[in-house]
C-alpha positions in Angstrom: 0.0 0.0 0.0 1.4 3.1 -0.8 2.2 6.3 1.4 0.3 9.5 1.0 3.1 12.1 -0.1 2.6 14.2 2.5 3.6 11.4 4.8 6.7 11.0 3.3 7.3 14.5 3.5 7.0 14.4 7.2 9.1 11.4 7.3 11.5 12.8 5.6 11.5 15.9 7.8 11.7 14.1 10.7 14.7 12.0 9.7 16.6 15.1 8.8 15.8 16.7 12.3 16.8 13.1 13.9 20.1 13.4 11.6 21.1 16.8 12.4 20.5 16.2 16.8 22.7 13.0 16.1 25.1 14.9 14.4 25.0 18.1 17.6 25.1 15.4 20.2 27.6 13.0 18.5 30.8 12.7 20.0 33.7 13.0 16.9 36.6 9.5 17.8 39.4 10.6 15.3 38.4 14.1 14.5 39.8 17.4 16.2 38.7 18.0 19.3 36.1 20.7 20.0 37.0 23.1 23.6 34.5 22.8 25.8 31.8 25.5 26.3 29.5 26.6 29.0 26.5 24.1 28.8 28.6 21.3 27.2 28.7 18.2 29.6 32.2 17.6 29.6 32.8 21.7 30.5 34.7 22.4 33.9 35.4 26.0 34.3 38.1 24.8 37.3 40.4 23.1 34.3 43.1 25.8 33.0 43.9 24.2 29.4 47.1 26.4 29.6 48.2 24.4 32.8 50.9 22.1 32.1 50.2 19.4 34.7 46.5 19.3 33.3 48.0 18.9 29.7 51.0 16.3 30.8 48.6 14.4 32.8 46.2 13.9 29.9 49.2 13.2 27.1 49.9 10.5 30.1 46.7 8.9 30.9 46.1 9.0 27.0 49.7 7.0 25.9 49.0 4.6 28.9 45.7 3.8 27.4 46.8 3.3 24.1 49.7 0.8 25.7 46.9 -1.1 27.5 44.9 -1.3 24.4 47.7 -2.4 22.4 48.7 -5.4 24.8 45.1 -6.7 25.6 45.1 -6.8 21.9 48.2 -8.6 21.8 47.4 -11.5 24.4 43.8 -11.9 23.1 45.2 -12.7 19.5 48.0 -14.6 20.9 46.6 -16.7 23.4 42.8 -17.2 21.4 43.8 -17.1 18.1 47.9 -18.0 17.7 47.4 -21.3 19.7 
């Protein structure tokens, strides 16, 4: 059974609105990161981005992560899949 048109049109609508919230309220993995504003979630006006303990500790916490990821990854494929 076909759609009226004017359904369609409001479908259509609605997906675009649905489209553009997800792409407000998306989080971006490998693109530049965005500075936090007033009304954001992740904005904490007590964080100085010019403070170099702030900065170190976050190029620290990030490069242990990335090591952790690497060697899970590492025993998982050598211990379930290189038997």
């Amino acid at each position: 059974m076909a759609k009226h048109p004017r359904d369609r049109i409001e479908e259509a609508a609605k997906a675009k609105r649905d489209l553009e919230r997800m792409q407000e309220q998306g989080e971006k993995i490998l693109g530049p990161a965005e500075k936090a504003q007033p009304g954001d979630v992740s904005f904490d006006p007590s964080l100085d981005p010019n403070d170099p303990i702030e900065i170190w500790g976050k190029r620290i916490g990030r490069g242990l992560g990335f090591l952790f990821a690497a060697y899970l990854i590492y025993h998982l494929v050598t211990t379930y899949i290189i038997k």
